[in-house]
C-alpha positions as MATLAB code, in Angstrom:
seq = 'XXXXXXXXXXXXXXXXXXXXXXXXXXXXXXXXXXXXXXXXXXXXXXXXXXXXXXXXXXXXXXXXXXXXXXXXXXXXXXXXXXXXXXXXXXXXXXXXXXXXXXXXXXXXXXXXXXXXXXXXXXXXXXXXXXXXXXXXXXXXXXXXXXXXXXXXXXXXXXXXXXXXXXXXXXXXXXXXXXXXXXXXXXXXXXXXXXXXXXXXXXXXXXXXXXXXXXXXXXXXXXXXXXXXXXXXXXXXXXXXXXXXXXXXXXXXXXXXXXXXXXXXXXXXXXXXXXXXXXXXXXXXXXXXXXXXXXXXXXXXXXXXXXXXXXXXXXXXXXXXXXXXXXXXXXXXXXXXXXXXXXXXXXXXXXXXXXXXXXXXXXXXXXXXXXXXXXXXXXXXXXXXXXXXXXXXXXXXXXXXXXXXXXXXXXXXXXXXXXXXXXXXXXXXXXXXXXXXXXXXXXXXXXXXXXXXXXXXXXXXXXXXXXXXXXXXXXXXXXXXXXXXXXXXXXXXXXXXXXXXXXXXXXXXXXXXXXXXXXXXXXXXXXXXXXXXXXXXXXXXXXXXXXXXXXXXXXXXXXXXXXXXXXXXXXXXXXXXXXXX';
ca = [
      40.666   23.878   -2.317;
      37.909   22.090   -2.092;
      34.307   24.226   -1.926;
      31.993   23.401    0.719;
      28.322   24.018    0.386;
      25.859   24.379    3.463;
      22.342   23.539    2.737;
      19.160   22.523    5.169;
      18.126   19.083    2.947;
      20.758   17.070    0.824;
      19.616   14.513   -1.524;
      22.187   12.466   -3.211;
      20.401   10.569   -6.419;
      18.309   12.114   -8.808;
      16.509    9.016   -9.309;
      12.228    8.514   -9.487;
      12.280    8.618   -5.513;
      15.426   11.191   -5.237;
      13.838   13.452   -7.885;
      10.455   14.004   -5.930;
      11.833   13.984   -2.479;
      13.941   17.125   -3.702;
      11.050   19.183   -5.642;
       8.845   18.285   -2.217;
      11.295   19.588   -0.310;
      12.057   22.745   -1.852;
       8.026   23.567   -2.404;
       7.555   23.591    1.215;
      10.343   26.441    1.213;
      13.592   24.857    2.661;
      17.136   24.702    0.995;
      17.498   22.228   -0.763;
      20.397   20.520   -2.549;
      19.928   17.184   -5.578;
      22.994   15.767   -6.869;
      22.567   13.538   -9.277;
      24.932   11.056  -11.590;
      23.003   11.591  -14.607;
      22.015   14.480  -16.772;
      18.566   13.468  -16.957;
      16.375   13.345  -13.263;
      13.689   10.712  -12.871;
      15.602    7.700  -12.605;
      13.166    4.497  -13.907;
      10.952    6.571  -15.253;
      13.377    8.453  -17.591;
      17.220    7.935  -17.408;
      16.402    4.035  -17.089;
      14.455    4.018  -20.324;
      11.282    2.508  -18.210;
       8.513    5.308  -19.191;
       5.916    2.519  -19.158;
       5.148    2.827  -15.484;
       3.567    0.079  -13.868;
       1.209    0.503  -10.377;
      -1.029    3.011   -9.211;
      -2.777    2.890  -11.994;
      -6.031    2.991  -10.749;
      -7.514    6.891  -10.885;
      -8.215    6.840   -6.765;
      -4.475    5.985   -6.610;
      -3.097    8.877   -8.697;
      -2.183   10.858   -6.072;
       0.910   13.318   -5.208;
       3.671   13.904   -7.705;
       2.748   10.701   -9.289;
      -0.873   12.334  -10.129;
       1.454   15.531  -10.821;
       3.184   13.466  -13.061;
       0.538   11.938  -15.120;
      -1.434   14.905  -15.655;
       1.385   17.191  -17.072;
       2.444   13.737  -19.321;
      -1.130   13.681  -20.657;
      -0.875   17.738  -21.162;
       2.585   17.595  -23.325;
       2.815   13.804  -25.033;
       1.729   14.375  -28.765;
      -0.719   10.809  -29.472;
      -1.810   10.351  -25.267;
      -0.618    7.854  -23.039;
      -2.347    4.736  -24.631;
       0.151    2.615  -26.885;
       1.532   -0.437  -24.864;
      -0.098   -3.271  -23.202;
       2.223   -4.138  -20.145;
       0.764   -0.287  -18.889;
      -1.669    2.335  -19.063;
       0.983    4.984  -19.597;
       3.421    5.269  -22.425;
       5.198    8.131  -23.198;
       8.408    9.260  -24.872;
      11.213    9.458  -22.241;
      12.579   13.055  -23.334;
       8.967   14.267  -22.321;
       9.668   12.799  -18.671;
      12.949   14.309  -18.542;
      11.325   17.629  -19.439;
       8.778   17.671  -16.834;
      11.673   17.122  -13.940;
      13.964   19.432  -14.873;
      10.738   22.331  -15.508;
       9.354   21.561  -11.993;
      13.413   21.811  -10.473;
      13.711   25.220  -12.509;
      10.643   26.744  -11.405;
      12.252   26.513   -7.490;
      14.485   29.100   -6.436;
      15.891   27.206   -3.186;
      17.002   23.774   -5.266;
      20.127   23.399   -6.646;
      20.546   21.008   -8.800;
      24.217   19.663   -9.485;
      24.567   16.611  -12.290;
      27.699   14.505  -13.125;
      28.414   13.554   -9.649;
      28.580   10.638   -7.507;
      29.266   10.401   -3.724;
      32.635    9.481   -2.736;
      32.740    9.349    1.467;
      29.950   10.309    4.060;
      30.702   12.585    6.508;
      30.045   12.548   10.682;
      29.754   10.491   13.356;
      29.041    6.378   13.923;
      25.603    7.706   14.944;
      25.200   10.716   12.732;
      25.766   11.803    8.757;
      26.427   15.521    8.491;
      27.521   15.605    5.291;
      28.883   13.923    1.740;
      32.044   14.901   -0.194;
      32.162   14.789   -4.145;
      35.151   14.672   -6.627;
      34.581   19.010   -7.137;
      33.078   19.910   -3.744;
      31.434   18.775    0.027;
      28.144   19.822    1.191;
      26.920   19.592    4.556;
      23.397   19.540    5.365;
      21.065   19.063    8.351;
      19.066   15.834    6.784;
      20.215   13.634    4.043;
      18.125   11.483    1.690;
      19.559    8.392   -0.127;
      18.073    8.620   -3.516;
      20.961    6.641   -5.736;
      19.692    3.676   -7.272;
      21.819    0.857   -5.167;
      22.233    2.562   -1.694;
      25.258    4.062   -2.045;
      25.248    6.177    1.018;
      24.436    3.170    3.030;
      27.480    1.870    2.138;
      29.794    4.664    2.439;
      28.603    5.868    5.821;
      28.394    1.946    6.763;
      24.977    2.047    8.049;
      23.655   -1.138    8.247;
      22.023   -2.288    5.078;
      21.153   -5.839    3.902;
      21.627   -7.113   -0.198;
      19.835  -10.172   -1.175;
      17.923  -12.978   -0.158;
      16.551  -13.569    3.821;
      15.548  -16.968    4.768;
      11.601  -18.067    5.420;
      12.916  -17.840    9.409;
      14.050  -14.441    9.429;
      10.342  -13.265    9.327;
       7.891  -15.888    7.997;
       7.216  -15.210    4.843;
       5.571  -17.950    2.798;
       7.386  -17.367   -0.610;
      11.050  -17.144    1.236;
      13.154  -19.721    0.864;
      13.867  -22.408    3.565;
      17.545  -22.748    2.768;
      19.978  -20.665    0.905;
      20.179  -23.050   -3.016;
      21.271  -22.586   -5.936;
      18.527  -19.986   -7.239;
      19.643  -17.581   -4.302;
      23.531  -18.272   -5.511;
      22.854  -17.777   -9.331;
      20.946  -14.683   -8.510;
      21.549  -12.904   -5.167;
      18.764  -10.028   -6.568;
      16.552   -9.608   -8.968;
      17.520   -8.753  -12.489;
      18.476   -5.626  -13.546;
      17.831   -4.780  -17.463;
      19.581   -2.215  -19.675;
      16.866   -0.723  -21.121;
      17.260   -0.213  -25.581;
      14.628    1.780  -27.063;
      14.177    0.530  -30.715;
      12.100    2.171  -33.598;
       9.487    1.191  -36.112;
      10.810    2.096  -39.610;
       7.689    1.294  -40.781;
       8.241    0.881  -44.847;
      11.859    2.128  -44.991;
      14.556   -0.159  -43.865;
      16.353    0.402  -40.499;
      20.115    0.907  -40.076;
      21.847   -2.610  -39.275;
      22.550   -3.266  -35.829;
      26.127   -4.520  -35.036;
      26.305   -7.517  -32.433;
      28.232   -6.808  -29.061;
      31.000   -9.505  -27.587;
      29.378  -12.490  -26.504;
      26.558  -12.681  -29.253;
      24.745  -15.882  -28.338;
      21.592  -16.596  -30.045;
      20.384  -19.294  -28.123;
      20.156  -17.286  -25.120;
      16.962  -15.020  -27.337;
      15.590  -18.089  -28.698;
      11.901  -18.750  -27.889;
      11.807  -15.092  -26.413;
       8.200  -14.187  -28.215;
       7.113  -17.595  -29.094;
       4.038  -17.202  -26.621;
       3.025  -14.181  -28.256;
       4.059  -13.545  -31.380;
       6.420  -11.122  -32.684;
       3.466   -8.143  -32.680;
       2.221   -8.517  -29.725;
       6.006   -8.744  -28.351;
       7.196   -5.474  -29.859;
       3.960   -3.784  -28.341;
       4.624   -4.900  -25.346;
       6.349   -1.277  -24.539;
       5.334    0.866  -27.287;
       5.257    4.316  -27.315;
       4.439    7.284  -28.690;
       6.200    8.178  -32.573;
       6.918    4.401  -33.534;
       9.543    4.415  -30.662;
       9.209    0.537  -29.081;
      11.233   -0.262  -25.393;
      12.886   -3.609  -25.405;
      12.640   -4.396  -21.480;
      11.330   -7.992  -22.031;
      11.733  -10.460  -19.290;
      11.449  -13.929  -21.301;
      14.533  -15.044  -22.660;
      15.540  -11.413  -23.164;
      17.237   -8.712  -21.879;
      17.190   -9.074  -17.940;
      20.912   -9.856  -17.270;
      22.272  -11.054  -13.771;
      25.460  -12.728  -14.374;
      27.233  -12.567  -10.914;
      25.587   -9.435   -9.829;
      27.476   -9.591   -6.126;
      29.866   -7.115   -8.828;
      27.488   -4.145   -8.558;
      28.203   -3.824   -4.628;
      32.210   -5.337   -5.386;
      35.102   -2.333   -6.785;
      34.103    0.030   -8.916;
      36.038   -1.899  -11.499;
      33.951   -4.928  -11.001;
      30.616   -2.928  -10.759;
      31.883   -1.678  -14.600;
      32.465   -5.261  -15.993;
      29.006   -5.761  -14.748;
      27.195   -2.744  -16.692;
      29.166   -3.230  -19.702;
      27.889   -6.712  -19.825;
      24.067   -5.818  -19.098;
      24.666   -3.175  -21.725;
      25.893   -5.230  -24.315;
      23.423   -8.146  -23.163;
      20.955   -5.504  -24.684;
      22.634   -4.575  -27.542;
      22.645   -8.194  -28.665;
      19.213   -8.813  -27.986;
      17.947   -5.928  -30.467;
      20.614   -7.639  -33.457;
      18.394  -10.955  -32.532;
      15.518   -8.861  -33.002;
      16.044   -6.995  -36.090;
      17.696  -10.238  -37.516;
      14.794  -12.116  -36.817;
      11.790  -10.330  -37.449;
      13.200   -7.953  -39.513;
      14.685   -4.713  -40.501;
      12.121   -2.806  -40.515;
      12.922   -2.186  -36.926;
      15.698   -0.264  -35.598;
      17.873    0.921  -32.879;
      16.170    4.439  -32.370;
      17.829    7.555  -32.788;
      18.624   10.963  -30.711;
      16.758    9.827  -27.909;
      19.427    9.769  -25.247;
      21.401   12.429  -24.429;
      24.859   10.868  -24.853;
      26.204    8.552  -27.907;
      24.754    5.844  -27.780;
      21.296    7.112  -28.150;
      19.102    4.078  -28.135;
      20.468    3.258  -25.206;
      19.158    4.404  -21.346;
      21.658    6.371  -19.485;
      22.041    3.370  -16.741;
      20.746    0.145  -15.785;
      17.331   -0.588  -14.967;
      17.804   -1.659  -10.951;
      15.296   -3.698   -9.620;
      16.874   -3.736   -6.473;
      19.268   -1.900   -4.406;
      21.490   -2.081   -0.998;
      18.100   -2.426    1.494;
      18.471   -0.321    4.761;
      17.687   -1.570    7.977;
      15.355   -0.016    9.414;
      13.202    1.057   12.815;
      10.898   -1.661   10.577;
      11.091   -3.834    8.240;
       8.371   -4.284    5.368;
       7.845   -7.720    4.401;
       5.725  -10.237    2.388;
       3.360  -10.542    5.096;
       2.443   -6.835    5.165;
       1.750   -6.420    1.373;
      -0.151   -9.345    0.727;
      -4.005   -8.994    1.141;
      -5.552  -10.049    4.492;
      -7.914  -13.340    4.695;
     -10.689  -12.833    2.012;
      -9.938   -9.590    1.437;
      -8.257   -7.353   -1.282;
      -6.171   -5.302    0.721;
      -3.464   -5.423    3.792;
      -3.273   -4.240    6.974;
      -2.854   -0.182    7.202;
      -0.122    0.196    8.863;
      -0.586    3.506   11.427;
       1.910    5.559   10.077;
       1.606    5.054    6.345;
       2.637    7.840    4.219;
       2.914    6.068    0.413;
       0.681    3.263   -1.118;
       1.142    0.806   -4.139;
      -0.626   -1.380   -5.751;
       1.559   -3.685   -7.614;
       1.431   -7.366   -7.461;
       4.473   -8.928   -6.477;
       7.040   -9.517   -9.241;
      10.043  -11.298   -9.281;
      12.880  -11.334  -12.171;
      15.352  -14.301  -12.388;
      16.286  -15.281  -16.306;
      15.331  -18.094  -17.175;
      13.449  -19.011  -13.578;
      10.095  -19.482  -12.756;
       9.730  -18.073   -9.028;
       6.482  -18.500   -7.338;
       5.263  -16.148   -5.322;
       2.109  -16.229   -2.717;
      -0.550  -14.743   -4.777;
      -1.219  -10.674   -4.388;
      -3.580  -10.131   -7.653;
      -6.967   -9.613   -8.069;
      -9.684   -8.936  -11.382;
     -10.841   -5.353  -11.022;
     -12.026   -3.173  -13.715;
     -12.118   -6.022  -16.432;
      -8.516   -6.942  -15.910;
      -5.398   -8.125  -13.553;
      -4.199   -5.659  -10.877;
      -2.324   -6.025   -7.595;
      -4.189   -5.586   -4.089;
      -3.299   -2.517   -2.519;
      -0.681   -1.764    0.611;
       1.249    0.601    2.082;
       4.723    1.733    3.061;
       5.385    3.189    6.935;
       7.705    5.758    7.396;
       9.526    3.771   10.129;
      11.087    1.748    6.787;
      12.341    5.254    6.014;
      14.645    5.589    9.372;
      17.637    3.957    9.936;
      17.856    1.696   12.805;
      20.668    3.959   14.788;
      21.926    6.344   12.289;
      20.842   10.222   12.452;
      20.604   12.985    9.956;
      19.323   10.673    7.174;
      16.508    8.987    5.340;
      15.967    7.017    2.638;
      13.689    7.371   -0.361;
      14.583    4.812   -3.204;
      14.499    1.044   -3.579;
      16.438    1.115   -0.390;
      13.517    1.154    2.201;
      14.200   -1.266    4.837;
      12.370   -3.724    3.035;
      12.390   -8.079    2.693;
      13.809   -9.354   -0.847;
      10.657  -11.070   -1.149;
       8.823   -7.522   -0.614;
      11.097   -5.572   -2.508;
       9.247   -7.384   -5.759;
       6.406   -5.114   -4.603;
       7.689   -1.631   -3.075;
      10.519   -1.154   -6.105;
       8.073    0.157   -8.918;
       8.087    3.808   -9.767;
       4.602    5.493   -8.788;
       5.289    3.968   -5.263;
       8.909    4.976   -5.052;
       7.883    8.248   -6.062;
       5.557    8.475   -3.365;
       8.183    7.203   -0.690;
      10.509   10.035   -2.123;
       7.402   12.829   -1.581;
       7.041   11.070    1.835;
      11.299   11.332    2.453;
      11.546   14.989    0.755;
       8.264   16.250    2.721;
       9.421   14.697    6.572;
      12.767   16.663    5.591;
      11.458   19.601    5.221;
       9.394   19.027    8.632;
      12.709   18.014   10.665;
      14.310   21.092    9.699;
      11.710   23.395    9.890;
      11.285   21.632   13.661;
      14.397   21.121   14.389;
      14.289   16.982   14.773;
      15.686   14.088   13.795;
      13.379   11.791   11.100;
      13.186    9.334   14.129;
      11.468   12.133   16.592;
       9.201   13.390   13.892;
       5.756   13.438   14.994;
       4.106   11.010   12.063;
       1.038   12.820   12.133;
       1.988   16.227   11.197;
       3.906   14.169    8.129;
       0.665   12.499    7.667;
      -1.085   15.918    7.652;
       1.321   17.901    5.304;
       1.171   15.304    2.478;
      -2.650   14.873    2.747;
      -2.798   18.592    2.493;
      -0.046   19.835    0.067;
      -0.570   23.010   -1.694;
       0.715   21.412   -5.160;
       0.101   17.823   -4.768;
      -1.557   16.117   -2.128;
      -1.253   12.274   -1.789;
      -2.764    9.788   -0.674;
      -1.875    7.993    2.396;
      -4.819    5.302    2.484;
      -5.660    3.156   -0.302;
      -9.104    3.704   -1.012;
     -10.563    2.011   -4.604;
     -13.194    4.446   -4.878;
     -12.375    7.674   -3.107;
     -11.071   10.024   -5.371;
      -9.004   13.174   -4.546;
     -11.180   15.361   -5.834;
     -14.158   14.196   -4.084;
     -15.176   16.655   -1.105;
     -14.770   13.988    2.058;
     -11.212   12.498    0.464;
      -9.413   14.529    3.022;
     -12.074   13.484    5.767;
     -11.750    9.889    4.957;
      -7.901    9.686    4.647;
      -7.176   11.436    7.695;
     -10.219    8.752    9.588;
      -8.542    6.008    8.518;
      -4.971    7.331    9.744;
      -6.324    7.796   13.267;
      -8.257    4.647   13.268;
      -6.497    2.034   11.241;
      -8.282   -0.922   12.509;
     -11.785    0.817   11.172;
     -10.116    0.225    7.774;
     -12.206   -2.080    5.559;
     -10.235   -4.830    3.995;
     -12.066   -4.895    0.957;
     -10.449   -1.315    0.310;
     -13.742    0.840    0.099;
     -14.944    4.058    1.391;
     -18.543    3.448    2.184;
     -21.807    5.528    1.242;
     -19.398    7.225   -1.567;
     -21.529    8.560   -4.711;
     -19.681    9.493   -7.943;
     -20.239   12.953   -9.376;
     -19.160   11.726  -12.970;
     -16.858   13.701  -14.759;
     -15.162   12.791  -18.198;
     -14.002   14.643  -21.015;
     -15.898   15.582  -23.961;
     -13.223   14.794  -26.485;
     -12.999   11.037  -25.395;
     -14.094    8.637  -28.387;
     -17.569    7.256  -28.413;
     -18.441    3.448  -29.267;
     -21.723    1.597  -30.461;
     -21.837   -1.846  -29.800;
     -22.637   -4.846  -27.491;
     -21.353   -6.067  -24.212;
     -20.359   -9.229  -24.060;
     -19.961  -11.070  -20.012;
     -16.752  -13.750  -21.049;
     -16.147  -14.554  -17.702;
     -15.532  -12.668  -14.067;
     -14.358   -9.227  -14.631;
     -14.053  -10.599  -18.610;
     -15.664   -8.097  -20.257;
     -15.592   -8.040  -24.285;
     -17.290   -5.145  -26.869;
     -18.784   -5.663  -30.178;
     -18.797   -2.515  -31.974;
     -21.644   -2.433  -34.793;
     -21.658    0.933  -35.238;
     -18.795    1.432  -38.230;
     -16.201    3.615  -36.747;
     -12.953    4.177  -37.916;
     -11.077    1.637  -36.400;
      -9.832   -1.358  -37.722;
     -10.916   -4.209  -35.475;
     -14.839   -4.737  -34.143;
     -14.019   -6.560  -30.768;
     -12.154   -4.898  -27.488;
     -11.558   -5.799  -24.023;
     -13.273   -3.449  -22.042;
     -11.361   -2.034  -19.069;
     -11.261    0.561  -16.558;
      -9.601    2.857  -13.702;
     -13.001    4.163  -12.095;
     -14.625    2.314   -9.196;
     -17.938    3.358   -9.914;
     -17.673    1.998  -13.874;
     -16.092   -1.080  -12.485;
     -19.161   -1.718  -10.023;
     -21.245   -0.566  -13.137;
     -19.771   -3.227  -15.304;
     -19.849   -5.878  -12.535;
     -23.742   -5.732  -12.806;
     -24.232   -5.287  -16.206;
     -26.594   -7.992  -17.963;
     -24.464   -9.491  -20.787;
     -26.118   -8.787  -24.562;
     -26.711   -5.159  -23.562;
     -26.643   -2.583  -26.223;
     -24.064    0.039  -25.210;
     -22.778    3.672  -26.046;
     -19.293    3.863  -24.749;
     -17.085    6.601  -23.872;
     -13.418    6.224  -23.592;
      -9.727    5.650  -25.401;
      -9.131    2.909  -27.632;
      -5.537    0.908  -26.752;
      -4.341   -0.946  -30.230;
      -1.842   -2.835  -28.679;
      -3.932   -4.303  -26.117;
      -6.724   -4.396  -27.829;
      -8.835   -2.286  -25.217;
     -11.332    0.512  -24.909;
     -10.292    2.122  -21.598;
     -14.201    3.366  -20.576;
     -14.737    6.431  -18.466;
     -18.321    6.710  -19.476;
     -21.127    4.436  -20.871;
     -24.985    4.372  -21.274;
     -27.596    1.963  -22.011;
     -29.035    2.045  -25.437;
];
């Protein structure tokens, strides 16, 4: 007989947004349930092999679990955070993994079950009540849809959209006019089976077999714009570990993806092509740089080691929703560097929008701006109405499956903002139960309220550039904004803010001269002899008020630097500096 569990919040998915919408639920003290596919929780940030996170990066945006999650990575990752150049944040996946399945131990009320995947939803056309598994069924008074392609939407046939909408479904400028043959090759974006290969340094790595289909033309020209260092840098982390996740003539793969939402047969033929799409592309590497590199060992736990547990999904099954996010709403308003706030935001993101097709150049309206000495994306936000299905009670989503454009979806899909849309999903949850509501009836205040002023991680609602969360008035500004959204600035600042600096001791200090190259160009001549091996460095930053600093800085100035040095982009990340 089959067991039945009872529980107050379900969430099916232990991906990046399934993963924090459980712990958030649980800390505010209901019973909580995660079932997950996968022995490891975290989703793109672990399972997926992505533990390069890009977004958020900037310290004012480090908020919630995704601040959480940065701090305790910077606490237990032997060598820091600084080793790649596509982010700010590289760290050995097994450390992510860690951290997840700590902060799910440490709660009494979740139970975690792995090794499952839903098989039928449960209820009424109007309500979900429940979700049955091969072993067992649990019931549950709210359900969150954390899996990484929607698969409670389909099951419980709420309506969901997959793919590309049409420039006169909502006006977006980058849509297309008419369906072609770039929305028929590729109905979503790319996914990528992430391989994690490692630097052998002197010693010469184990040979890599090819899989069916080997095809070297397919590789050729992948690193020809950058050079074969600068390529294998491009996701390096910590312990001579590199990820191979390279999206120019590499290993994005997206041969009739209509399969992943087809059979389950068809969805297999699929992965085992993206997987061995992968495998090949390491034998091009080591074959053609060299064998000094590898396919890495033990780092996965299952046999194939170098490999990520699953896919990397770019994009899922997209609910639809009491709204619908699209390009319009993340892109910055007229002469500003920020969008509309939307009145009830409870997650922002910063990315700039990002499409993957192989072999296709897609153009995009332009979301990007210099800040700190470098390329970032202008800052938006999610509403929880994208969380709420249009007519279907009892559940919310909190992955990649917001009710969300295609176009948008190149935005909303990266992992600090789809962790804070699973706090968001996990926290309103909790609220419904503990109120005894459905998500739709939810006052969005008091959700507003109880992220802003979480015991264990508060988050941000309101992206501010240079309001920090540990700044006495963040919680007075946030909330302002919330109740008066059109008092929001569109340049994205706080005013009358000062800067209490604060920045640790045992940061590196630098000697040398700042160089102007250009707007937000900044370069650093180090005179001083120090001990590393190169005497010129970007400099970049996270803080606001070293960013304005740098803005105004006279070029030729003698400088004494504070900060982390980045090899592999060649950058001195600067929390502090003085005139000399």
């Amino acid at each position: 007989m089959t067991q039945i569990y009872t529980t107050d919040v379900l969430v099916v998915g232990g991906g990046t947004g399934g993963t924090a919408a459980a712990i958030q639920a649980a800390r505010r003290g209901v019973k909580t349930m995660l079932v997950s596919e996968f022995s490891w929780l975290g989703g793109m940030l672990t399972s997926a092999g992505v533990s390069v996170p890009d977004g958020n990066e900037l310290q004012a945006f480090q908020t919630g679990l995704w601040g959480a999650f940065l701090r305790e990575l910077q606490h237990r990752q032997p060598g820091g955070l600084d080793h790649s150049w596509v982010s700010f944040f590289s760290y050995d996946p097994r450390i992510g993994a860690e951290i997840f399945a700590d902060w799910v131990r440490e709660l009494p009320n979740l139970q975690w079950i792995s090794g499952q995947v839903p098989l039928e939803v449960l209820g009424t056309k109007d309500c979900i009540t429940g979700v049955r598994f091969a072993d067992f069924t649990i019931n549950a008074k709210i359900i969150l849809d954390g899996t990484e392609l929607g698969d409670l939407l389909a099951l419980g046939e709420v309506p969901h959209r997959w793919g590309w909408e049409l420039q006169s479904e909502w006006g977006e400028p980058s849509a297309p006019t008419n369906f072609n043959a770039l929305t028929q090759t590729y109905p979503v974006q790319a996914p990528t089976w992430v391989v994690l290969m490692e630097d052998f340094g002197k010693n010469i790595a184990p040979a890599i077999s090819p899989a069916p289909n080997y095809d070297p033309s397919q590789f050729t020209g992948a690193w020809d714009n950058y050079g074969a260092e600068k390529f294998l840098n491009y996701g390096r982390l910590p312990g001579g570990l590199l990820m191979i996740n390279w999206p120019i003539a590499g290993n994005d793969y997206c041969q009739n993806a209509n399969r992943l939402i087809d059979t389950d047969v068809k969805k297999g033929q699929f992965v085992q092509e993206c997987r061995w799409h992968s495998q090949n592309f390491a034998y091009f590497i080591q074959n053609e740089i060299g064998r000094r590199y590898g396919l890495a060992k033990n780092v996965f736990p299952h046999g194939d080691s170098a490999f990520a547990l699953h896919p990397y999904y770019r994009e899922s099954r997209r609910l639809i929703g009491m709204t619908t996010v699209c390009e319009q709403d993340i892109l910055p308003v007229a002469n500003g560097r920020t969008a509309s706030l939307f009145d009830d935001a409870i997650a922002l993101g910063n990315y700039a929008n990002d499409h993957h097709y192989p072999g296709v150049e897609f153009s995009l309206q332009p979301k990007s701006i210099r800040w700190g000495g470098r390329w970032t994306g202008t800052p938006f936000t999610i509403p929880y109405r994208c969380l709420i299905p249009a007519n279907t009670d009892g559940l919310l989503v909190c992955e990649k499956n917001i009710s969300v454009s295609h176009i948008a979806n190149g935005a909303t899909r990266l992992q600090p903002i789809v962790m804070g849309i699973g706090q968001a999903a996990g926290m309103a949850a909790s609220l419904c139960v503990v109120l005894e509501c459905q998500p739709r009836d939810l006052p969005v205040k008091s959700l507003q309220t109880a992220l802003l002023t979480d015991d264990y991680a508060p988050a941000a609602t309101v992206p501010l550039f240079n309001l920090l969360n540990n700044h006495p008035d963040w919680l007075h500004w946030q909330t302002y904004y919330l109740d008066d959204p059109k008092a929001y600035s569109k340049d994205g600042y706080c005013p009358n803010i000062s800067v209490e600096e604060e920045y640790k001791l045992n940061l590196d200090c630098f000697i040398g001269k700042f160089q102007r190259l250009g707007e937000q160009n900044y370069q650093f001549n180090i005179t001083k002899i120090t001990n590393l091996n190169r005497a010129n460095w970007q400099l970049v930053t996270l803080l606001s008020h070293i960013d304005q600093q740098l803005q105004a800085l006279p070029s030729e100035t003698m400088l004494k630097i504070w900060g982390r040095p980045n090899f592999s982009g060649n950058w001195l990340l600067v929390e502090h500096f003085q005139e000399i």
